[in-house]
N, C-alpha and C positions, 0 to 999 in steps of 0.2 A: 730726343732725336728730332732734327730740325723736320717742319711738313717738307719744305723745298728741297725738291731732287740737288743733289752737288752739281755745281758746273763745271769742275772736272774728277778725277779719280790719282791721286797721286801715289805711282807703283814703286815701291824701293824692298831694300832688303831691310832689318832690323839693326844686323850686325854692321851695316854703313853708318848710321843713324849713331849708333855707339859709337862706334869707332872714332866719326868726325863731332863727338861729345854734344849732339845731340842739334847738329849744323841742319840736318836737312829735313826737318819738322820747322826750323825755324827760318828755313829758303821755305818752306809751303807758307808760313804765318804773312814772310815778306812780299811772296807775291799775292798774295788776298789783298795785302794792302796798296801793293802798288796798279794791280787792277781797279782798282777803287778809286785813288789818286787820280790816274790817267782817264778813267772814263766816267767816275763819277756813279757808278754802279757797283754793286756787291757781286763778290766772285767767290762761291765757297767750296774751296778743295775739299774733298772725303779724303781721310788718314783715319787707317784702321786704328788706331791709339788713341785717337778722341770722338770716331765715327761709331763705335761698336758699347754698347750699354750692359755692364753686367748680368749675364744671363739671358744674353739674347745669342742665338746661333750664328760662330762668328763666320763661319763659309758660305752662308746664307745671308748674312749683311752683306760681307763682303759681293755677291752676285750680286745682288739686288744694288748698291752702290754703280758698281760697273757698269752695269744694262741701264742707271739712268743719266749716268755724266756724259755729258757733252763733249769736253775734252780728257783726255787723256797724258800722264804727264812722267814719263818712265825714266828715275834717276841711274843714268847707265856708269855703272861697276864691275869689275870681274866677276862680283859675289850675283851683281842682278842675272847676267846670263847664264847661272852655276842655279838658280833658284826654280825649283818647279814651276813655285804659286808664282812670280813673278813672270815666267815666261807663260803660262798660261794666260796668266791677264792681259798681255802685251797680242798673242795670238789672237783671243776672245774680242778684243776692241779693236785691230785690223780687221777681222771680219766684219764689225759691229759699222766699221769708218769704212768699206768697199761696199756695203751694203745702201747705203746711205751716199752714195755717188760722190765720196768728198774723198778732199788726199790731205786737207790742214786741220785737222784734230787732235794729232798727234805728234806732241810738243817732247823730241827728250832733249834730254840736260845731260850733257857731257859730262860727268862727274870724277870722274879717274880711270888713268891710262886705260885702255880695257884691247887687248890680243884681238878679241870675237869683232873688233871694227877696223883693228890698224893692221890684221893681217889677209889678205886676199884666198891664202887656201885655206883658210880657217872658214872666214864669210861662206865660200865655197861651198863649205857641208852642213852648214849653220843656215837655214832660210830666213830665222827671225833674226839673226844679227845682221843680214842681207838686205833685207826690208829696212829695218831702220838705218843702218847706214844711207842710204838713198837720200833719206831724210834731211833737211833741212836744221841745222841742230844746234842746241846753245851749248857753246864750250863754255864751263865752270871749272874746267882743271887749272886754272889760276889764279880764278877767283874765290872758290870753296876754302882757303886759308885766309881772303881779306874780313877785315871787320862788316857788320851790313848797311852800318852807316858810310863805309867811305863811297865815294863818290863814282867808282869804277863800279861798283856791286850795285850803287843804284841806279845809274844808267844801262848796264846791261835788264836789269828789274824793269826798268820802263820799257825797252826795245821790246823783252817777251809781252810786256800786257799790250802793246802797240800791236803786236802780231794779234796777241786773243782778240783783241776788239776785232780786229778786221775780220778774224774769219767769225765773230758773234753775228757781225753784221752782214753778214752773206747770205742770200737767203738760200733755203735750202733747197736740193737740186733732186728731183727723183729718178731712180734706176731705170729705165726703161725695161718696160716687161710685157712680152709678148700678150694681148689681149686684155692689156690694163683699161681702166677705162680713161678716156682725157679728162679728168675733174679739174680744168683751169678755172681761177677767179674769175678771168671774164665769163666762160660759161657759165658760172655761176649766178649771173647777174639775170639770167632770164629764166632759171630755172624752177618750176613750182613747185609751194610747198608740199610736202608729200611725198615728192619725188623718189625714189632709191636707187643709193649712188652706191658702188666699191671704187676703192681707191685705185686696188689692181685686181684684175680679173685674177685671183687664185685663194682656195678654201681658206686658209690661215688669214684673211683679210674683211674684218666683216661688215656688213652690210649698215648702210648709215642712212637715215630717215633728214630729208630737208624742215625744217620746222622756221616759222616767219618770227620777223619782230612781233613786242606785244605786251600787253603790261597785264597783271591779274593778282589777285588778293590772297596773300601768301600764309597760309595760317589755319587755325581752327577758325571757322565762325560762330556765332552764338548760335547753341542749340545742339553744336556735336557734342560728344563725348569729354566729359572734363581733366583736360588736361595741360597745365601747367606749360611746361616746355614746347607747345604750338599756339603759344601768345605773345604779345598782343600781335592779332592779324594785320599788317601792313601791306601797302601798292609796293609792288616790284616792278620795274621796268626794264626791259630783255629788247634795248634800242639794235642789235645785232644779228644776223640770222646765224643758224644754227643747223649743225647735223650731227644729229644725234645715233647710238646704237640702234637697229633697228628690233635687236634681240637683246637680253645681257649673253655677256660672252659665252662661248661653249667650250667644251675639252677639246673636242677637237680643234679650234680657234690656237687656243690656251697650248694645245701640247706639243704643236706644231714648234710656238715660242719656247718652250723648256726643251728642246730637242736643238733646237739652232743656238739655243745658248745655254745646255750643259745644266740644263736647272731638274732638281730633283720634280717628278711626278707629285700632283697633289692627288689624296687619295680622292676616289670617287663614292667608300662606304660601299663598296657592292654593287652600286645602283646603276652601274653603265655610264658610259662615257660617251663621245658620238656628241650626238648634239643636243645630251643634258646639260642645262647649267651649270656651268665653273664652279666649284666649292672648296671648301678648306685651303683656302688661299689667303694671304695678308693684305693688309692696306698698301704695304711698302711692295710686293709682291704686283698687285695690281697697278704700285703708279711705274714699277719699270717696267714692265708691260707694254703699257701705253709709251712710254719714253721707247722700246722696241719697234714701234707701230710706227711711231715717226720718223725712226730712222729708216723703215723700211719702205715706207709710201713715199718720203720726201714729203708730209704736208704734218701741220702739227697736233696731233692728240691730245687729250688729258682728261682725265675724272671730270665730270659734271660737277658743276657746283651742287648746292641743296636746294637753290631757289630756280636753278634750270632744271634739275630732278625736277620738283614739283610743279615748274609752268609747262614741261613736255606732258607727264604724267595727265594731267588736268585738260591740257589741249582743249582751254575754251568752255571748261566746265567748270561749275559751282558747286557741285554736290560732292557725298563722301566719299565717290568712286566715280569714274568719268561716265559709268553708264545708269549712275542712281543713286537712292539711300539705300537700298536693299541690294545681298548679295547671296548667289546659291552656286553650290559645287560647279554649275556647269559653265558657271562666267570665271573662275578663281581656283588654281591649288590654294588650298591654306586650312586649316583645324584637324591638321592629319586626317584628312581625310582620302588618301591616298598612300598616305604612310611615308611619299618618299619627292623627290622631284619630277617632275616631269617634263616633258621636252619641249625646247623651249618654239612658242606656237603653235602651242596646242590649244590655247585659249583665241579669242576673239581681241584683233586689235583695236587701240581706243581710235580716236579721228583723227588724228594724226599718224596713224601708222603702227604705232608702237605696240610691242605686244611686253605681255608679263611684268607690265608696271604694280600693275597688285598683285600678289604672293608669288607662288614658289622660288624664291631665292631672294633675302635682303641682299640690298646693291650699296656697293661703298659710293662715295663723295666723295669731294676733296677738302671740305667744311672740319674744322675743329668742332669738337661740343661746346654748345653752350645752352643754358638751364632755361633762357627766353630770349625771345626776337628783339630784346632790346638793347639797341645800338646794333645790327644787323645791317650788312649792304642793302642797299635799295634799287640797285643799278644788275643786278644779277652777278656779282663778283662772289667769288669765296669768301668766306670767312674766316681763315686761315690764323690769327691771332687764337692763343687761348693752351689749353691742357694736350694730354697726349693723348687725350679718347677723342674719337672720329665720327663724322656721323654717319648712318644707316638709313636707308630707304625702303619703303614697299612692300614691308613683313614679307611673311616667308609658306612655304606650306604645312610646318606644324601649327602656326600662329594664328587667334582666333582674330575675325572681321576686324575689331576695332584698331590691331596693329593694322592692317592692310587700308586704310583710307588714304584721301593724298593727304592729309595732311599731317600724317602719324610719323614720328622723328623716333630713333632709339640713337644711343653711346655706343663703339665697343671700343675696345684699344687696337691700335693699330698695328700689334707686333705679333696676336699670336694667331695662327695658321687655325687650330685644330677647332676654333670655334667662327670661322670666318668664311664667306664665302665670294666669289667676285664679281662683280658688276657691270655696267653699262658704260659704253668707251666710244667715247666722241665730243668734243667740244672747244672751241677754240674761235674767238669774233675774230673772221674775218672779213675785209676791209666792205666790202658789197657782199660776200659770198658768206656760207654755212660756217660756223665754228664748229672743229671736230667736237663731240662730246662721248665721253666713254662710258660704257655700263657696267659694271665689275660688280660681281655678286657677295654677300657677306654672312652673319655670323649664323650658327646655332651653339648649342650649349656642350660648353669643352666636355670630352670623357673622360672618366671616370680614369683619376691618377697621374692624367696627365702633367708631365712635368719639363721643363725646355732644361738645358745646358750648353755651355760652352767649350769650344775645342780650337783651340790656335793652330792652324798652318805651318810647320818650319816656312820661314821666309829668309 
């Protein structure tokens, strides 16, 4: 499964897809390319048929697709208004798109004759066929019989990616909300490091730490503990400011978002919710999340890189913990010594602000694995190339000292829940101002039996 969120989500029924011999899988393949064509950039639709991995939960892809696309792309048939999962998804991203102050995210496609648009008392009782009639919309009921080479099929192909670019290139606009705070880019420009900012004054929005440019040596150095995959130590340079989680995320943060978008509760283990750290959560979980967050502030979110993890974490320090060599219970959860998480700021923030960068809770990235630092960004970018394990930040609080250093890297896979937990969310270089960088917290060790499956939708 690709690391990058889809730029849009394309909703249809199955039995269309049949029917028109397998026509509108290969209208998604032709507009990937003709977005491409026209703007010279990659555009990749999610289709549940080539988006979902054997054995991965498919109503849980499918959420987690939806909460991260951008655009939304609904092939309108008698069968799509007749379909649960189809009308829910088309509801779920009207919210997702009135959330997010915008009215052009959602592109449908006129596909066949269809009663719920061309008839007025139908509309009437119908709200979602009501809504997108409004819409602005690409008629295909003349076209979905032409070849996709002729020349009618690929000029209408160009108009829609004409339209995507425009609204790609829009920047985004935020909801106005009573006691939000104004976090403009110009204000940004005079604001100190350290600073703590919210996006919008309301609990589900959390709190982000200003951190400055700066370069620092990314790695193990000689004399820590030996280990392979925090080699060779390398200068990293972070030319952009940043704002960072000031906490990793909490359930209450977290549940606020499964509640607005219909997402199942991740469990807590017993241990309380409130403003425990987020756990048993996915990689792909925490990057819709944050794709949530953006649509909700109007400003842009994403998982921390590995090398912004470790230059916040470090905040100007050398050592194997920003307050030393040595560590003891009352600086750190971690060697079970508590048995379980703890809330998050309970511990003593580093100088930059930040709390709980060493243990209780590994924090996802947005970094693929890889085995050593070589051939690594050097600029503070992700490393996004590579397998389908992810990396982990910050040990945890069963985990002894040596995971919890800055310099300590672990794998997990990014698909399963029950050994994962979420992290730190905020970052993103902007132009003079802070890049959001998110904190997502991640794994411990699956239980006992645990076993995933899959289950299809009627569509």
């Amino acid at each position: 499964m690709a690391a990058k969120p889809p730029d849009a989500f394309l909703s249809y029924t199955h039995f269309d897809d049949q029917y028109h011999g397998g026509a509108i899988g290969k209208f998604c393949d032709r507009l990937s390319m003709a977005v491409q064509a026209v703007t010279a950039k990659p555009f990749e639709i999610f289709r549940d048929v080539d988006g979902i991995e054997l054995g991965e939960n498919w109503r849980g892809r499918l959420n987690i697709a939806l909460g991260e696309a951008r655009f939304f792309i609904p092939i309108l048939t008698p069968n799509y208004f007749e379909s649960k999962a189809c009308r829910d998804e088309l509801a779920r991203f009207l919210e997702f798109e009135k959330q997010s102050g915008r009215n052009d995210l959602i592109l449908p496609i006129y596909y066949l004759d269809c009663r719920h648009l061309e008839d007025p008392e139908l509309r009437a009782t119908d709200p979602l066929a009501a809504a997108i009639h409004e819409r602005q919309h690409h008629d295909w009921r003349k076209l979905r019989n032409k070849p996709f080479g002729s020349s009618a099929v690929r000029t209408e192909l160009e108009r829609l990616a004409h339209r995507i670019d425009r609204a790609r290139r829009r920047p985004a606009e935020r909801v106005p909300t009573k006691g939000a705070d104004t976090f403009g880019r110009a204000r940004l420009v005079s604001i100190d490091p350290g600073t703590v900012l919210r996006d919008v004054d309301a609990f589900w929005c959390p709190e982000i730490v200003v951190i400055p440019p700066g370069e620092f040596m990314m790695g193990r150095p000689e004399g820590e503990e030996t280990y392979g995959n925090e080699r060779p130590q390398h200068l990293v340079k972070i030319s952009y400011w940043l704002a960072v989680g000031r906490y990793p995320i909490t359930f209450d943060e977290y549940d606020h978002f499964t509640e607005i978008t219909d997402r199942e509760l991740p469990s807590d283990d017993g241990w309380g919710r409130g403003r425990r750290p987020l756990i048993n959560v996915t990689w792909y979980d925490a990057t819709a999340y944050v794709q949530w967050l953006e649509f909700q502030t109007g400003h842009p979110y994403r998982l921390l890189s590995e090398a912004e993890w470790e230059y916040a974490c470090r905040a100007g320090t050398t050592t194997r913990y920003w307050w030393g060599d040595e560590i003891t219970p009352e600086q750190a959860n971690y060697g079970e010594n508590i048995g379980r998480t703890s809330e998050v700021g309970t511990y003593r923030a580093n100088p930059w602000g930040l709390y709980d960068m060493h243990g209780n809770v590994w924090e996802w990235v947005a970094d693929r694995w890889h085995d050593t630092y070589d051939g690594a960004p050097d600029d503070g970018s992700a490393w996004t190339a590579g397998g389908r394990s992810v990396v982990q930040r910050g040990g945890s609080w069963q985990h002894e000292p040596t995971h919890l250093r800055s310099a300590s890297r672990t794998s997990a896979s990014a698909g399963h829940p029950r050994f994962m937990r979420a992290g730190r969310n905020r970052a993103c270089p902007l132009l003079q101002a802070p890049t959001r960088g998110s904190r997502i917290p991640a794994p411990r060790r699956p239980r006992e039996g645990a076993r995933a499956g899959a289950t299809a939708p009627v569509r």
